[in-house]
mmJSON file of the N, C-alpha and C atoms, coordinates in Angstrom:
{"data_MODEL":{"atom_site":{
"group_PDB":["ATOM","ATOM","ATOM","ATOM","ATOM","ATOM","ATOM","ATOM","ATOM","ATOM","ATOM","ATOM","ATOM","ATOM","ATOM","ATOM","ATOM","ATOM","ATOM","ATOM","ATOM","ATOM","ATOM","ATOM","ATOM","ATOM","ATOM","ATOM","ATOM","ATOM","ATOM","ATOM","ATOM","ATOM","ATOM","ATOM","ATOM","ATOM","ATOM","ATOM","ATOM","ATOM","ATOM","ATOM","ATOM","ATOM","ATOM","ATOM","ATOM","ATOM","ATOM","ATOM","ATOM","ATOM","ATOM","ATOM","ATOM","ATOM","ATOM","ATOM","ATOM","ATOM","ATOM","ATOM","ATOM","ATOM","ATOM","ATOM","ATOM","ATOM","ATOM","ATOM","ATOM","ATOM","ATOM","ATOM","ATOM","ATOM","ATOM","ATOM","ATOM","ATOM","ATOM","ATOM","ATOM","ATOM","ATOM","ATOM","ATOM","ATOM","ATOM","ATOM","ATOM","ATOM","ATOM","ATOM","ATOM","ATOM","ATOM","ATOM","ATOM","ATOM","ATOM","ATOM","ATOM","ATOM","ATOM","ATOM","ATOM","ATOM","ATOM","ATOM","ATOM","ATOM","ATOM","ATOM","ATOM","ATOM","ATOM","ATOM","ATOM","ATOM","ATOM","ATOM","ATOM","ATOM","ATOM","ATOM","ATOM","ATOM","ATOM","ATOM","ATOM","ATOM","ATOM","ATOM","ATOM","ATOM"],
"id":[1,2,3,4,5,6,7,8,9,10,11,12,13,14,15,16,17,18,19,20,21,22,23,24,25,26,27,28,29,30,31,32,33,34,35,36,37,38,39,40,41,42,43,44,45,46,47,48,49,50,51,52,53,54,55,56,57,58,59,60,61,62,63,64,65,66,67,68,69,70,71,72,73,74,75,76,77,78,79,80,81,82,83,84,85,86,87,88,89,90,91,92,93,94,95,96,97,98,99,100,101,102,103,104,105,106,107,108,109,110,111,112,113,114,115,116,117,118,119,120,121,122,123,124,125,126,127,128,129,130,131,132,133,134,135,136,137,138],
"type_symbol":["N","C","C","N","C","C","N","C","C","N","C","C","N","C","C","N","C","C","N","C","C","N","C","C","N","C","C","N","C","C","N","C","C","N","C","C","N","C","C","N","C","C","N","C","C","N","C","C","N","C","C","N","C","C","N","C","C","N","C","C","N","C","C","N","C","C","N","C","C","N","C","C","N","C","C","N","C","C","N","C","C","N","C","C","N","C","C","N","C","C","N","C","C","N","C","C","N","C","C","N","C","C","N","C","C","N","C","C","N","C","C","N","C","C","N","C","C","N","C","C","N","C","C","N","C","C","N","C","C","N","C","C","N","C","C","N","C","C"],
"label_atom_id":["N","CA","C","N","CA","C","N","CA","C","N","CA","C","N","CA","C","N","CA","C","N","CA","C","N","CA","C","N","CA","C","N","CA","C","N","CA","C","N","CA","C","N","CA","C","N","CA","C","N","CA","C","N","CA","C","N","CA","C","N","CA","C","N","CA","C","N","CA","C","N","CA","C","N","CA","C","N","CA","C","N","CA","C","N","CA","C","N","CA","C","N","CA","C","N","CA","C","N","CA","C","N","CA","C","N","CA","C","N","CA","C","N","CA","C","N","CA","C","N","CA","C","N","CA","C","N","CA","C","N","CA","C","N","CA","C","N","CA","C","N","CA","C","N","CA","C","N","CA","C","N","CA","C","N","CA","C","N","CA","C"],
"label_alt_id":[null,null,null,null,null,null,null,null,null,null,null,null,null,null,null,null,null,null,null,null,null,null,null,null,null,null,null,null,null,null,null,null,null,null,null,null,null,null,null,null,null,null,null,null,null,null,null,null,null,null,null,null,null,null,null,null,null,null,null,null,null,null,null,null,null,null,null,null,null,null,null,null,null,null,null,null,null,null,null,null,null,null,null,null,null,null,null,null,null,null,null,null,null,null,null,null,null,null,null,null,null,null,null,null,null,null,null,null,null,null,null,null,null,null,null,null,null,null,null,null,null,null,null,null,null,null,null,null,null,null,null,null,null,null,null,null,null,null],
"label_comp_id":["UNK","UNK","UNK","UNK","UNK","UNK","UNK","UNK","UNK","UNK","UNK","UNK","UNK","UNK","UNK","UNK","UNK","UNK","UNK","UNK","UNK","UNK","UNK","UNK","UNK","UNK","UNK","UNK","UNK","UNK","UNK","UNK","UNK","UNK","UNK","UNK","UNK","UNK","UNK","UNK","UNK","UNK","UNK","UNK","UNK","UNK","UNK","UNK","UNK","UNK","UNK","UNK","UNK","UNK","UNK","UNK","UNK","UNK","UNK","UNK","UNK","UNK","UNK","UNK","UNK","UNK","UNK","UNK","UNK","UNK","UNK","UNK","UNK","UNK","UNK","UNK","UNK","UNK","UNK","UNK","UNK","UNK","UNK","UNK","UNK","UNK","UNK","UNK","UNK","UNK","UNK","UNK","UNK","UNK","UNK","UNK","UNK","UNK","UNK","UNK","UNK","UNK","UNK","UNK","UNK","UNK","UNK","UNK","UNK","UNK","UNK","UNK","UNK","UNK","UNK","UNK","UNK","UNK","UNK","UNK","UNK","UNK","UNK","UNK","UNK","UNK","UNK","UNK","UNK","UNK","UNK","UNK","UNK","UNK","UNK","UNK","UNK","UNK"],
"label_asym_id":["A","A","A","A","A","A","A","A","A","A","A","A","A","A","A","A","A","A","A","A","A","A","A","A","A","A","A","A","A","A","A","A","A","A","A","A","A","A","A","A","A","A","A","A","A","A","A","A","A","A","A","A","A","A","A","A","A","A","A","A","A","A","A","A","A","A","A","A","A","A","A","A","A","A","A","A","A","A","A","A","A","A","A","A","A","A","A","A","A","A","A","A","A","A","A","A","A","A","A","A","A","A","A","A","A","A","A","A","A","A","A","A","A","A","A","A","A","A","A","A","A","A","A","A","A","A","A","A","A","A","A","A","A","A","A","A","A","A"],
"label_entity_id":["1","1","1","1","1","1","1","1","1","1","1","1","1","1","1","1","1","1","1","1","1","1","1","1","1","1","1","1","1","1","1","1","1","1","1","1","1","1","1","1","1","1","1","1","1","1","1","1","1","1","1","1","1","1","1","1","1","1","1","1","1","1","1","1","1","1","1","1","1","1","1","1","1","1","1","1","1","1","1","1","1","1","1","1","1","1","1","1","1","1","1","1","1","1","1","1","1","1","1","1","1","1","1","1","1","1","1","1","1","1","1","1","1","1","1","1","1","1","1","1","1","1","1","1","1","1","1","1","1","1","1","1","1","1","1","1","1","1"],
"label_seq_id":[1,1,1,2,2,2,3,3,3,4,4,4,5,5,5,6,6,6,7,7,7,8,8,8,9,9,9,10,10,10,11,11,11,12,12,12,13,13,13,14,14,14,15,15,15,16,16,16,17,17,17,18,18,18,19,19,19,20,20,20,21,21,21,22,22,22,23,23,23,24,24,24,25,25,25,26,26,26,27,27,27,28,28,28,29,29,29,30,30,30,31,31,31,32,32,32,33,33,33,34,34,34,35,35,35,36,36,36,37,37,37,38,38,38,39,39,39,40,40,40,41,41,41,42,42,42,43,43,43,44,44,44,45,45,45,46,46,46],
"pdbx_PDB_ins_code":[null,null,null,null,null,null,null,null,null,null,null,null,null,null,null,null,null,null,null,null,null,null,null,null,null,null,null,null,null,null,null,null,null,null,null,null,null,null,null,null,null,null,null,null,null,null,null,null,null,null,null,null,null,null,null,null,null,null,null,null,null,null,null,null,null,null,null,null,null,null,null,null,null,null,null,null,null,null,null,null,null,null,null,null,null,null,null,null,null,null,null,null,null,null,null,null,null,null,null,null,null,null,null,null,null,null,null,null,null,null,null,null,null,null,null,null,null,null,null,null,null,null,null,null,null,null,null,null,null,null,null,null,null,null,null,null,null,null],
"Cartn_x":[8.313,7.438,8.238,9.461,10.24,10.872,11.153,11.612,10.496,9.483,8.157,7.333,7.133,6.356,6.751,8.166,8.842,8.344,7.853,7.178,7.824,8.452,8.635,7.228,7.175,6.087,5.386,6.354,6.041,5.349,5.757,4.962,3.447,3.528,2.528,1.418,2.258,0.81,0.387,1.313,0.554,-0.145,0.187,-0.488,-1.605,-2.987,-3.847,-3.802,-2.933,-3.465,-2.015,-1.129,0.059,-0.542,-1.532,-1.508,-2.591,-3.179,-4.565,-3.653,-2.758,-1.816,-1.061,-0.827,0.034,-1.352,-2.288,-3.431,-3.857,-3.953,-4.272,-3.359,-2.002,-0.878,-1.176,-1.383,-1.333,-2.7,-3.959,-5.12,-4.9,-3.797,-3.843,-2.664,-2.005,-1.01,-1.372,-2.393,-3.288,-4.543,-4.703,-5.752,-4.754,-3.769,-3.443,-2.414,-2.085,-1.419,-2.395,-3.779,-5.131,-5.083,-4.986,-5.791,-4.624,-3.281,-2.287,-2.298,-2.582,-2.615,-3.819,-5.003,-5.97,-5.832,-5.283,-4.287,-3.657,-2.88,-1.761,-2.527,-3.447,-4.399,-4.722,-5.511,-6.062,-5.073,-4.314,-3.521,-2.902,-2.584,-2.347,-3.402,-4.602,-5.012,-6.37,-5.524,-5.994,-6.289],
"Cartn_y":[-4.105,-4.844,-5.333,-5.607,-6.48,-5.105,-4.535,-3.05,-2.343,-2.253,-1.814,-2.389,-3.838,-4.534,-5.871,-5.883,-7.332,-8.379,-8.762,-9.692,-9.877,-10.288,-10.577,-10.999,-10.523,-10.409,-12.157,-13.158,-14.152,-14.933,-14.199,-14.472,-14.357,-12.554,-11.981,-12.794,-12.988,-13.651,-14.891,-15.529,-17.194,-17.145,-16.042,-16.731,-15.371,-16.039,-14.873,-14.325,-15.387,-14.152,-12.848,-13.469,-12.463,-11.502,-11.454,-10.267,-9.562,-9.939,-9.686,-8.123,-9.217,-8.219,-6.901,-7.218,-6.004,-4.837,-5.44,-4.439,-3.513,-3.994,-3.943,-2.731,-2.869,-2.236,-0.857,-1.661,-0.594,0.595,0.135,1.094,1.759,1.401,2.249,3.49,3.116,3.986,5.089,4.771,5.756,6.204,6.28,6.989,8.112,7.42,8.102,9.328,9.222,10.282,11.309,10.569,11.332,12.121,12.181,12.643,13.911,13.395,14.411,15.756,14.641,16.423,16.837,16.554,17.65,18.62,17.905,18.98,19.83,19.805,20.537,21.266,21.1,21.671,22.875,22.835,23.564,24.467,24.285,25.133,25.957,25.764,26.4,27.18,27.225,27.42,28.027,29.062,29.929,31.062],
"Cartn_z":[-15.052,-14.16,-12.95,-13.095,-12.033,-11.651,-11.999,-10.567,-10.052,-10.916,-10.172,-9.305,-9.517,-8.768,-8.414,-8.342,-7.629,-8.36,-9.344,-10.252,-11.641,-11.891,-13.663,-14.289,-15.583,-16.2,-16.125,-16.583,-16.51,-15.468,-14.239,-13.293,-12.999,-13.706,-13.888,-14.246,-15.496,-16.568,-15.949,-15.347,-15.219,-14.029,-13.212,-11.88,-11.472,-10.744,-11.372,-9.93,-8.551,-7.477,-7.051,-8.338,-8.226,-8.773,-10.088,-11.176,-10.07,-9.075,-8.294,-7.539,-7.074,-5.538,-6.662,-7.464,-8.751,-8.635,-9.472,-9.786,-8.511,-7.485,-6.351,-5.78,-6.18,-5.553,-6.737,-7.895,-8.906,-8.614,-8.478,-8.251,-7.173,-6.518,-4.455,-5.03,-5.77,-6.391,-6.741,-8.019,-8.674,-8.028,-7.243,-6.314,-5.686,-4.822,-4.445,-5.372,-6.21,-7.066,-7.592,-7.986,-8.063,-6.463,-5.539,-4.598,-4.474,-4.535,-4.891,-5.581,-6.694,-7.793,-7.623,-6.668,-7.017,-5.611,-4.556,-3.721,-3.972,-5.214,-5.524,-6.422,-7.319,-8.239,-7.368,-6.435,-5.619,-4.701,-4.189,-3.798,-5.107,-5.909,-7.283,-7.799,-7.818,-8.355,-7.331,-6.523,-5.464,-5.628],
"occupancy":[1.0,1.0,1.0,1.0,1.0,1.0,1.0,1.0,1.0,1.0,1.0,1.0,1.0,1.0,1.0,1.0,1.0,1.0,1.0,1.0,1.0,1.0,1.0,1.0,1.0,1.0,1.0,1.0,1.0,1.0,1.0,1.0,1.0,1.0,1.0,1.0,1.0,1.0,1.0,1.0,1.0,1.0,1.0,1.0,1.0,1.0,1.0,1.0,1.0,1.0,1.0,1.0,1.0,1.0,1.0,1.0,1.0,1.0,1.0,1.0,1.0,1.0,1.0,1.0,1.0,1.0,1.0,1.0,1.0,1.0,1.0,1.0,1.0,1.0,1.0,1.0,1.0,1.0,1.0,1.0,1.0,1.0,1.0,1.0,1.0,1.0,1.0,1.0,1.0,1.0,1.0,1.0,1.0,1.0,1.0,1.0,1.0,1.0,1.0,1.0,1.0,1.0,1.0,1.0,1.0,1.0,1.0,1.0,1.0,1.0,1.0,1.0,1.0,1.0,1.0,1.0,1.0,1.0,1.0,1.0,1.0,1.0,1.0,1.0,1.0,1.0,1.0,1.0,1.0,1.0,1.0,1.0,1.0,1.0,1.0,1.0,1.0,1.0],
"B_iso_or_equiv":[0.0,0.0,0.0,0.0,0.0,0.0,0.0,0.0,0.0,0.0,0.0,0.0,0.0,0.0,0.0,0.0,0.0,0.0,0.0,0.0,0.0,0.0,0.0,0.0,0.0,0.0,0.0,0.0,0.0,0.0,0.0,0.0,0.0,0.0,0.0,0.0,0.0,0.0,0.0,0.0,0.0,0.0,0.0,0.0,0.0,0.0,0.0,0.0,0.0,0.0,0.0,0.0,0.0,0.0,0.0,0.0,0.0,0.0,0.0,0.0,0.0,0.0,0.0,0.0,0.0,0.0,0.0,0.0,0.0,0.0,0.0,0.0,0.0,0.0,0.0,0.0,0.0,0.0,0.0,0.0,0.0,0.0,0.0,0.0,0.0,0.0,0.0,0.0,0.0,0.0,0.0,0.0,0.0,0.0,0.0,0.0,0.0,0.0,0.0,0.0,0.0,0.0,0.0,0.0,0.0,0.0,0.0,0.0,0.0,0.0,0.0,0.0,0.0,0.0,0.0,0.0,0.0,0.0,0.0,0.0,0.0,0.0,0.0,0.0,0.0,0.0,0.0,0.0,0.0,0.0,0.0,0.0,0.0,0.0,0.0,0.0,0.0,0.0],
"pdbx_formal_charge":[null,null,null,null,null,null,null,null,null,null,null,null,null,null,null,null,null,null,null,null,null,null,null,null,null,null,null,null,null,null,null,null,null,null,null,null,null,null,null,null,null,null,null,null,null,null,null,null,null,null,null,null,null,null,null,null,null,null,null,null,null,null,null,null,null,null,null,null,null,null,null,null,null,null,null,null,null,null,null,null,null,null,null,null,null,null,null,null,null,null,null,null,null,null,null,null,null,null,null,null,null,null,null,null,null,null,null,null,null,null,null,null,null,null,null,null,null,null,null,null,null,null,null,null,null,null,null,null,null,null,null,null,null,null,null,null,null,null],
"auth_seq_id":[1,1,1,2,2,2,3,3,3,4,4,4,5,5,5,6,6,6,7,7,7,8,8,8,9,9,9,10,10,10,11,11,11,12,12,12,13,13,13,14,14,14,15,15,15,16,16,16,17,17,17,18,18,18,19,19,19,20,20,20,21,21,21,22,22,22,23,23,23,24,24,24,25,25,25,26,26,26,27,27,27,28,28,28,29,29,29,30,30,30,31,31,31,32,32,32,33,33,33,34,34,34,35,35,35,36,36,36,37,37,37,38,38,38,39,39,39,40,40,40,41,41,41,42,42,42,43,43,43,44,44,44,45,45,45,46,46,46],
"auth_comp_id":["UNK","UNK","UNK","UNK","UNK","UNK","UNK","UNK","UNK","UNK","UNK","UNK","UNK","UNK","UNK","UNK","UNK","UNK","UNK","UNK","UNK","UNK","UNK","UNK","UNK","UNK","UNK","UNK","UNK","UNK","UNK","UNK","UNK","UNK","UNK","UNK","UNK","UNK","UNK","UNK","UNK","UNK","UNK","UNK","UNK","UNK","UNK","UNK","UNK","UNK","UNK","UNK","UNK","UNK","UNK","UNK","UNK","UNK","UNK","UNK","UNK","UNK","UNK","UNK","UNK","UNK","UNK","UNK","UNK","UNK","UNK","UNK","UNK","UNK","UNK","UNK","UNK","UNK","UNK","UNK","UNK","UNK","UNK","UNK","UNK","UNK","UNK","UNK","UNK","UNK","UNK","UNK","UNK","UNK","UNK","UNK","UNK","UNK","UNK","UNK","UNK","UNK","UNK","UNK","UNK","UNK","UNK","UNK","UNK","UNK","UNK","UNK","UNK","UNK","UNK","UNK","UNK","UNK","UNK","UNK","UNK","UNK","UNK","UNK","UNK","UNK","UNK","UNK","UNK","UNK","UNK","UNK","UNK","UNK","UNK","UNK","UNK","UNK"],
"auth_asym_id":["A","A","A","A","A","A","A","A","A","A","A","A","A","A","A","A","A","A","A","A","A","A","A","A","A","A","A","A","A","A","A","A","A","A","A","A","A","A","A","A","A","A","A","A","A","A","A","A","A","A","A","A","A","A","A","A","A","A","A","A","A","A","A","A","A","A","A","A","A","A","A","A","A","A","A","A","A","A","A","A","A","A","A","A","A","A","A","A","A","A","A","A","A","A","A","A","A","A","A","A","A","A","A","A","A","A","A","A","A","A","A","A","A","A","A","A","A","A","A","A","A","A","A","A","A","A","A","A","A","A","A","A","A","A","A","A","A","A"],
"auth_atom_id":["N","CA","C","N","CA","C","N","CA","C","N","CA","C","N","CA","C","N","CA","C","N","CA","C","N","CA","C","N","CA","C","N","CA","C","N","CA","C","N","CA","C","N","CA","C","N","CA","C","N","CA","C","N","CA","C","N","CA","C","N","CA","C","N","CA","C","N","CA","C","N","CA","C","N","CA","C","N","CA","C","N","CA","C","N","CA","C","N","CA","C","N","CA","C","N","CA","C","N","CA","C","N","CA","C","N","CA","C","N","CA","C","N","CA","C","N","CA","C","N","CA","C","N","CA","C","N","CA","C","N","CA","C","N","CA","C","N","CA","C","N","CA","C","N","CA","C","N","CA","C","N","CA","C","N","CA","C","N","CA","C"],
"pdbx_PDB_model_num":[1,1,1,1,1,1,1,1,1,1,1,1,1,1,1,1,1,1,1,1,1,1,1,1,1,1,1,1,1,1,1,1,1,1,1,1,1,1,1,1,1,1,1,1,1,1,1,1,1,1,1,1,1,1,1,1,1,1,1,1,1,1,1,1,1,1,1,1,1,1,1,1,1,1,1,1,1,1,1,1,1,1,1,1,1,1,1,1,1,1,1,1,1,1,1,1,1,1,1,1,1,1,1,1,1,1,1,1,1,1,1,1,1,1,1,1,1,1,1,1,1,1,1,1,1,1,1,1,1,1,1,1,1,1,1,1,1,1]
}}}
């Protein structure tokens, strides 16, 4: 958690608009790795 998202967990847990900005960072992550591989899907799979 603390090399991934500058947060120690403890932080995490207690404070709800840190865990807000994590999730936040975390869903923009995973979209974008989604939007990735179906790029790469598709060029592959030509």
């Amino acid at each position: 958690m603390l090399n991934a998202h500058g947060v120690c967990y403890e932080v995490y847990r207690r404070k709800h608009d840190v865990r807000m900005q994590v999730e936040k960072r975390r869903e923009k992550e995973y979209l974008i790795s989604r939007h990735i591989h179906a790029v790469l899907d598709r060029k592959i799979n030509r």
